[in-house]
N, CA and C atoms as an extended XYZ file, in Angstrom:
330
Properties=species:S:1:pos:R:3:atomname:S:1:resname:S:1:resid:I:1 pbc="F F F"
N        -6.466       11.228       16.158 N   UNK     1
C        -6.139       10.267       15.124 CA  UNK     1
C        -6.339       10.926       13.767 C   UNK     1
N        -5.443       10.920       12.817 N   UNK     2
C        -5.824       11.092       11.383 CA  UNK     2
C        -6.088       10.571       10.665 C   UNK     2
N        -7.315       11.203        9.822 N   UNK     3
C        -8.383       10.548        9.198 CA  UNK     3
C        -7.627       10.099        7.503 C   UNK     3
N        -8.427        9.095        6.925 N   UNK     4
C        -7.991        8.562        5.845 CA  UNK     4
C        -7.812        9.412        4.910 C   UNK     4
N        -8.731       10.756        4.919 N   UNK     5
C        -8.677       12.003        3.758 CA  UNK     5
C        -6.956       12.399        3.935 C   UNK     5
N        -6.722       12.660        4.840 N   UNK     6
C        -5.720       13.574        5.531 CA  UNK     6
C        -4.255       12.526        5.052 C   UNK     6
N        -4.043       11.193        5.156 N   UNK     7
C        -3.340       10.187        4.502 CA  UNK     7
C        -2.977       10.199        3.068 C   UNK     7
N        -4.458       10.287        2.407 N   UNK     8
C        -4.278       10.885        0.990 CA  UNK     8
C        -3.676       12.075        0.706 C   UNK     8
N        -4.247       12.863        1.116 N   UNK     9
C        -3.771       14.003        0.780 CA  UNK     9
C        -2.310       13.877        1.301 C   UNK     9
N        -1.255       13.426        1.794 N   UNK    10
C        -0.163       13.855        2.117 CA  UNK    10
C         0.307       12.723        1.454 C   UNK    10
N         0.041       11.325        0.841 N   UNK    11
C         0.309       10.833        0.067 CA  UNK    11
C         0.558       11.322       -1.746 C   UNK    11
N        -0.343       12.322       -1.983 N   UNK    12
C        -0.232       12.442       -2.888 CA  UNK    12
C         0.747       14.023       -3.150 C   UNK    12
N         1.307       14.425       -2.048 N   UNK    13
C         2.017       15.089       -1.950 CA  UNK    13
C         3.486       14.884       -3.079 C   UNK    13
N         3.622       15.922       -3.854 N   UNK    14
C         4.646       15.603       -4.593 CA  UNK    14
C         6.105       15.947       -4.227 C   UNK    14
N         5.810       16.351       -2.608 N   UNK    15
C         7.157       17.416       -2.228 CA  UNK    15
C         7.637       16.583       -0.867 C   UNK    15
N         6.976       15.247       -0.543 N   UNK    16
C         6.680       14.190        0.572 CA  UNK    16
C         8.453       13.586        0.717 C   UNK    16
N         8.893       13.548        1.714 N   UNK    17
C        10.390       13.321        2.010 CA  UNK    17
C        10.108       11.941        2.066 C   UNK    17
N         9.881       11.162        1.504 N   UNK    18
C        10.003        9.950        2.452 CA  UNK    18
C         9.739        9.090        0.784 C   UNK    18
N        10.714        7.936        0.936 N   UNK    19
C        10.537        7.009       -0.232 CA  UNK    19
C         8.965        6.762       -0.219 C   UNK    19
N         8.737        5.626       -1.516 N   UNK    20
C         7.594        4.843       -1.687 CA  UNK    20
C         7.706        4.398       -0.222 C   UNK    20
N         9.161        2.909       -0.320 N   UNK    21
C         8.766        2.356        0.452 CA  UNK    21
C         8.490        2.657        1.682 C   UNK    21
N         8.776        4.169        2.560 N   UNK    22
C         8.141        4.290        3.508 CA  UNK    22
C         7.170        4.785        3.429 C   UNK    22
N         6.559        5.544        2.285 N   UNK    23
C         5.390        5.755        2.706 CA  UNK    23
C         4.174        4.651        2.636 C   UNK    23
N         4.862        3.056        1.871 N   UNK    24
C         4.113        2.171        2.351 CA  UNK    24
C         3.962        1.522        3.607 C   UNK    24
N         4.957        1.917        4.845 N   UNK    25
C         5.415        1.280        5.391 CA  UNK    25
C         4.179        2.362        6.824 C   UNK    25
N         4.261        3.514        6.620 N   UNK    26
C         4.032        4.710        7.036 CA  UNK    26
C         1.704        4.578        6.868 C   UNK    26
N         1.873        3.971        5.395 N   UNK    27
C         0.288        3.784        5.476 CA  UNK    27
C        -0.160        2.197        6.613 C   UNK    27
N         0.661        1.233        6.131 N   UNK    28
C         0.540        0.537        7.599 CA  UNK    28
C         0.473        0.497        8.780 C   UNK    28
N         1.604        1.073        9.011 N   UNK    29
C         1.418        1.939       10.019 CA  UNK    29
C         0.307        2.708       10.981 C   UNK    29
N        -0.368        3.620        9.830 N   UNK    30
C        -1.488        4.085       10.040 CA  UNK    30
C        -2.939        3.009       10.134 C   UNK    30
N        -2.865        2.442        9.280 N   UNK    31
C        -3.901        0.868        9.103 CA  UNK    31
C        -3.747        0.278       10.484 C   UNK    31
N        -2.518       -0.330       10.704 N   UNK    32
C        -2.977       -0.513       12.400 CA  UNK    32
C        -3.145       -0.123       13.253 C   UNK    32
N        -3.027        1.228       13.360 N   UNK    33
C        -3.438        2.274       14.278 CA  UNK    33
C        -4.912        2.926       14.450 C   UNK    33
N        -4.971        2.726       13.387 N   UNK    34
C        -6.862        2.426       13.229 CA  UNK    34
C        -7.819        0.781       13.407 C   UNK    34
N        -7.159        0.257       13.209 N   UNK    35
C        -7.625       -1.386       13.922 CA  UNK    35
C        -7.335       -1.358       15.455 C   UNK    35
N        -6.362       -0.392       16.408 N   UNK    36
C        -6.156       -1.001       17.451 CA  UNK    36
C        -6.946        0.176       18.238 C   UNK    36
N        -7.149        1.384       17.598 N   UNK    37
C        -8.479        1.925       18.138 CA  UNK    37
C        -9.379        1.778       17.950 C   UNK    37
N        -9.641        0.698       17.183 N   UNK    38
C       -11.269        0.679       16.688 CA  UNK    38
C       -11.475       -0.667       17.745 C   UNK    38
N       -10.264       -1.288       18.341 N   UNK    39
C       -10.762       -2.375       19.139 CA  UNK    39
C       -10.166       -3.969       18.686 C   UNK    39
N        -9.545       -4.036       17.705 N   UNK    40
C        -9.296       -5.119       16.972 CA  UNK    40
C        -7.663       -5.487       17.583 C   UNK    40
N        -7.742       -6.726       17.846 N   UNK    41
C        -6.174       -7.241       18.405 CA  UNK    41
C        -5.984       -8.137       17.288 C   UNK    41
N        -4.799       -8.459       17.353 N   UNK    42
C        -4.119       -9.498       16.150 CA  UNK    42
C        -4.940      -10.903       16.355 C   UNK    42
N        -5.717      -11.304       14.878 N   UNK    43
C        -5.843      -12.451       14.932 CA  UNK    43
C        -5.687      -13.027       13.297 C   UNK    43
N        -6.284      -14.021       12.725 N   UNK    44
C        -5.598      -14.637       11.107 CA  UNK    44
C        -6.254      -13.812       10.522 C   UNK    44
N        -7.608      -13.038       10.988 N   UNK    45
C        -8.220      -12.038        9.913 CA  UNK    45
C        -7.309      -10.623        9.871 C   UNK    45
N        -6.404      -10.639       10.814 N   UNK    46
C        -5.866       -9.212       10.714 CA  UNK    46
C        -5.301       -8.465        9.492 C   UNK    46
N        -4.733       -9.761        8.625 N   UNK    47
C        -3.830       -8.800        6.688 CA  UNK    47
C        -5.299       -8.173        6.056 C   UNK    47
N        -6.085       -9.443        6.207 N   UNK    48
C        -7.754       -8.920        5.409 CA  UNK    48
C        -8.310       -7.513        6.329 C   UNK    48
N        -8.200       -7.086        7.765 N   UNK    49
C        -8.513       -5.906        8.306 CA  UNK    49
C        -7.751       -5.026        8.072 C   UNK    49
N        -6.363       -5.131        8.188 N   UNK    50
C        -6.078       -3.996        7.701 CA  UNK    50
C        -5.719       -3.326        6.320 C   UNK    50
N        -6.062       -4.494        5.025 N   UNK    51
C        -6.292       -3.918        3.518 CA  UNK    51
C        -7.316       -3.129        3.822 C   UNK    51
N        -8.731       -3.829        4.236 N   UNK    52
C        -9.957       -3.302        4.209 CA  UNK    52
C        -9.601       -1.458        4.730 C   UNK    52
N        -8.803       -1.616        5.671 N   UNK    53
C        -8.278       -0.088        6.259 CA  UNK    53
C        -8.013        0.286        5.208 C   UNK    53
N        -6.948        0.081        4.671 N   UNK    54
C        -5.871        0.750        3.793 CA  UNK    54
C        -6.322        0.754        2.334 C   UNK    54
N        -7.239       -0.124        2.070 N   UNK    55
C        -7.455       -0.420        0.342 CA  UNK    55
C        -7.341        0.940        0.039 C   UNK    55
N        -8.149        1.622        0.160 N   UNK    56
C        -8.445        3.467       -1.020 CA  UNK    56
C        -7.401        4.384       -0.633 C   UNK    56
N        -6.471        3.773       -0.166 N   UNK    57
C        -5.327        4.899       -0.449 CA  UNK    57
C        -3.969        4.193       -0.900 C   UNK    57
N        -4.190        2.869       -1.288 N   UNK    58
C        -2.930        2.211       -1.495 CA  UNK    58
C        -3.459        2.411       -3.606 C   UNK    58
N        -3.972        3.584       -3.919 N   UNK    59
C        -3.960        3.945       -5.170 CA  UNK    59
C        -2.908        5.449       -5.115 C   UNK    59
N        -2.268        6.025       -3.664 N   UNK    60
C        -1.793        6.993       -3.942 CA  UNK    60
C        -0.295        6.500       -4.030 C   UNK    60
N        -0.144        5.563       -3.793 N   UNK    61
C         1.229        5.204       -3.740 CA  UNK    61
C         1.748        4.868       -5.089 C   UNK    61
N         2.724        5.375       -5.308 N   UNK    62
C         3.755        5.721       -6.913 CA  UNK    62
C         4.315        4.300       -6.851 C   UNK    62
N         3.482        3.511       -7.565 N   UNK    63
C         3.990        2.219       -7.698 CA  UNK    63
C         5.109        2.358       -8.632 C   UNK    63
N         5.339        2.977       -9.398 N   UNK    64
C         6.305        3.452      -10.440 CA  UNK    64
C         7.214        3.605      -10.410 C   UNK    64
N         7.386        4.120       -9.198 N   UNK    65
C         8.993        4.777       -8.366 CA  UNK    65
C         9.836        3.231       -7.880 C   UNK    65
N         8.700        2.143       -7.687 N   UNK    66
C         9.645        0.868       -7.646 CA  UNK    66
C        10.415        0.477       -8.352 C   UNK    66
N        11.388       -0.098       -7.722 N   UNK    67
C        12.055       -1.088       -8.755 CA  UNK    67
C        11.813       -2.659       -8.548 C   UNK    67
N        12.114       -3.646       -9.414 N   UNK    68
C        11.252       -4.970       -8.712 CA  UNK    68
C        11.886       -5.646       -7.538 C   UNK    68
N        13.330       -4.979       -7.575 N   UNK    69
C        14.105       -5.707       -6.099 CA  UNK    69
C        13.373       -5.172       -4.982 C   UNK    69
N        12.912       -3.565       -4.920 N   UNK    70
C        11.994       -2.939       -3.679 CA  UNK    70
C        10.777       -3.350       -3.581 C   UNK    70
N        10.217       -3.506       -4.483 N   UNK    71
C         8.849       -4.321       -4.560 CA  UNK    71
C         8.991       -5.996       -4.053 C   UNK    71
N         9.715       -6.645       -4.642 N   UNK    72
C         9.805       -7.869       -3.694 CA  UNK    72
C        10.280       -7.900       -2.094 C   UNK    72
N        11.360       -6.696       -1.850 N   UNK    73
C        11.807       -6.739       -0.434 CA  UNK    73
C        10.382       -6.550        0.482 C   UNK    73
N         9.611       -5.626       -0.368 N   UNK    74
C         8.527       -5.047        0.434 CA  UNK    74
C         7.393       -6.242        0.787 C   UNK    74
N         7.236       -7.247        0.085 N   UNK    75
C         6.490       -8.032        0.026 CA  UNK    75
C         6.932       -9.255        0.990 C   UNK    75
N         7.777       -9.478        0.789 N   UNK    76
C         8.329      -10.209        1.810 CA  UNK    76
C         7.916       -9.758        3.275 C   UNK    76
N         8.540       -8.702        3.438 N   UNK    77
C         7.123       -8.424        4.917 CA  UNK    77
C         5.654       -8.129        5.291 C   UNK    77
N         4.991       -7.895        5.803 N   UNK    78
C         3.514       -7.796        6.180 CA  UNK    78
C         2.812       -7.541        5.032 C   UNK    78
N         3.436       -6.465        4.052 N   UNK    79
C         2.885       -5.830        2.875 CA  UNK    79
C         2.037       -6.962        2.101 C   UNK    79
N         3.610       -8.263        2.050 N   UNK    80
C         2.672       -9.266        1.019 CA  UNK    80
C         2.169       -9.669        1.294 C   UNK    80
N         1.671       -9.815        2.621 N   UNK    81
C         0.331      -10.675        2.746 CA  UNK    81
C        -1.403       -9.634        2.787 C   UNK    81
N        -0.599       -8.248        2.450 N   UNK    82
C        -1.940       -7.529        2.448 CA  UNK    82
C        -2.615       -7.306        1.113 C   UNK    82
N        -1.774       -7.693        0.016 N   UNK    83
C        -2.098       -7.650       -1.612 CA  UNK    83
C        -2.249       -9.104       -1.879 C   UNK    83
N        -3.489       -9.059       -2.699 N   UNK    84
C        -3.416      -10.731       -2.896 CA  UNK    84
C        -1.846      -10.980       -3.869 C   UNK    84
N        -2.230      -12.208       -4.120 N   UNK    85
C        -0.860      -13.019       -5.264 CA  UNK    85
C        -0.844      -12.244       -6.302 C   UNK    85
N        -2.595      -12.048       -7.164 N   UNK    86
C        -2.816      -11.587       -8.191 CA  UNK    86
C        -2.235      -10.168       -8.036 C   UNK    86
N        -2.609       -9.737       -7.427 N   UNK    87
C        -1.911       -7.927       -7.113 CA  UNK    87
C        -0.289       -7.844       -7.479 C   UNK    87
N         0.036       -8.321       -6.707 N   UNK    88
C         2.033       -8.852       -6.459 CA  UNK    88
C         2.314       -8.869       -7.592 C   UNK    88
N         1.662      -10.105       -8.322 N   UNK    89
C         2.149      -10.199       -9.452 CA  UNK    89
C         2.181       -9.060      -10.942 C   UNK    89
N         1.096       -8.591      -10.686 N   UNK    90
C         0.518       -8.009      -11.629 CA  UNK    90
C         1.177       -6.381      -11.469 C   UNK    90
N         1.830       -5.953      -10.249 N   UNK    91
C         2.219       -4.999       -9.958 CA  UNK    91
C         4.103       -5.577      -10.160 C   UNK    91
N         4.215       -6.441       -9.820 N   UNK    92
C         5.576       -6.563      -10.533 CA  UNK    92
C         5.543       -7.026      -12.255 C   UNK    92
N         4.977       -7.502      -12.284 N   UNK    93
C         4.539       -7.087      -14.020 CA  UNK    93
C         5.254       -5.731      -14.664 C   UNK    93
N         4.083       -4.973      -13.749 N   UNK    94
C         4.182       -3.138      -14.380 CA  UNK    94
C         5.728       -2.809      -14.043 C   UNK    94
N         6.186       -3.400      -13.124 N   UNK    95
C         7.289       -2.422      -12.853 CA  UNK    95
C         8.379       -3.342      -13.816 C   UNK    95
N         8.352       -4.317      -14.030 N   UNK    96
C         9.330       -5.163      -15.121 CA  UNK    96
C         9.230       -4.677      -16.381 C   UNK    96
N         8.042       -4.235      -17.178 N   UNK    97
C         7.799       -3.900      -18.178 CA  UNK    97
C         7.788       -2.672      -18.498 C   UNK    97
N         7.644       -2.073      -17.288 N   UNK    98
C         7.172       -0.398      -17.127 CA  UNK    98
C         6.441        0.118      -18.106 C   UNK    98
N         4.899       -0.669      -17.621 N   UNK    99
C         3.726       -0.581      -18.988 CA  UNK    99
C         2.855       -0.740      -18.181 C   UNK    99
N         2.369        0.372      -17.577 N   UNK   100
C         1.553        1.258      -16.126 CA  UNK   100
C         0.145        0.929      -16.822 C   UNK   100
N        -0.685        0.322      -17.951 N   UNK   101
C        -1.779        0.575      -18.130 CA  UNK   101
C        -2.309       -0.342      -17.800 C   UNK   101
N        -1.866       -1.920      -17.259 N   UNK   102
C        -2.882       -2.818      -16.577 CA  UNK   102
C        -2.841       -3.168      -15.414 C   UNK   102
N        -2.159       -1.938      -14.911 N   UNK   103
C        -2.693       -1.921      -13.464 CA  UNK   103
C        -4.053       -2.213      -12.707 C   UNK   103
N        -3.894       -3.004      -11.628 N   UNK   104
C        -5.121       -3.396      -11.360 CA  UNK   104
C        -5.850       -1.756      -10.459 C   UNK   104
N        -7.674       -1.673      -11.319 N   UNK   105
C        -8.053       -0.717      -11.198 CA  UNK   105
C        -7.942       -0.036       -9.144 C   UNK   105
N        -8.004       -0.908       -8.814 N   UNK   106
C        -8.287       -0.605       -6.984 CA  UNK   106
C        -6.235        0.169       -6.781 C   UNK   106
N        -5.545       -0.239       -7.055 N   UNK   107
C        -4.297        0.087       -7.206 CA  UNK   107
C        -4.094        1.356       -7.589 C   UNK   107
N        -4.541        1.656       -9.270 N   UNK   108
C        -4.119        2.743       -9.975 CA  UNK   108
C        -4.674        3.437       -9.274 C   UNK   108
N        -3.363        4.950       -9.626 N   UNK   109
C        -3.493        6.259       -9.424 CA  UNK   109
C        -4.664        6.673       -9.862 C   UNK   109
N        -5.300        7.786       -9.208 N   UNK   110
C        -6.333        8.767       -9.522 CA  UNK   110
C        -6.497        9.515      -10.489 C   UNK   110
């Protein structure tokens, strides 16, 4: 299994073939793959288990590279229920305005 360092680091890869949206799709991915070895089956706590997975690396993802139609498509599936409202919003904010400085701190880049 690969470890969360190893996620980052190829997240923050600047030479990474793969859109945002898959590599959001790609860190989920990974998030449940670590809940279903750690023992955890789907239940209503599962969006809150697998942020808790995923929180510290969903700062490598180039929120920037969105546009707000990809950012809403994305939300619409599993994604939005893993960012609160406040997040969603506040991250389609940035990308409407494209004024990256009130990003919420758990979000922003490194």
């Amino acid at each position: 299994m690969v470890s969360e360092r190893v996620v980052q680091e190829v997240l923050k890869l600047d030479v990474l073939d793969l859109s945002e949206i898959e590599a959001v799709e790609a860190l989920l991915k990974w998030g449940r793959a670590q809940l279903e070895a750690s023992g955890h089956t789907s239940s209503d706590n599962t969006n809150k288990l697998l942020r808790d997975k995923i929180d510290s690396s969903l700062k490598f993802i180039r929120w920037s590279q969105f546009n707000a139609n990809q950012f809403a498509e994305l939300c619409q599936g599993e994604f939005g229920s893993v960012l609160s409202s406040e997040e969603r919003l506040k991250i389609y904010e940035c990308i409407a305005l494209n004024q990256w400085g009130s990003m919420p701190a758990q979000l922003a880049g490194p």
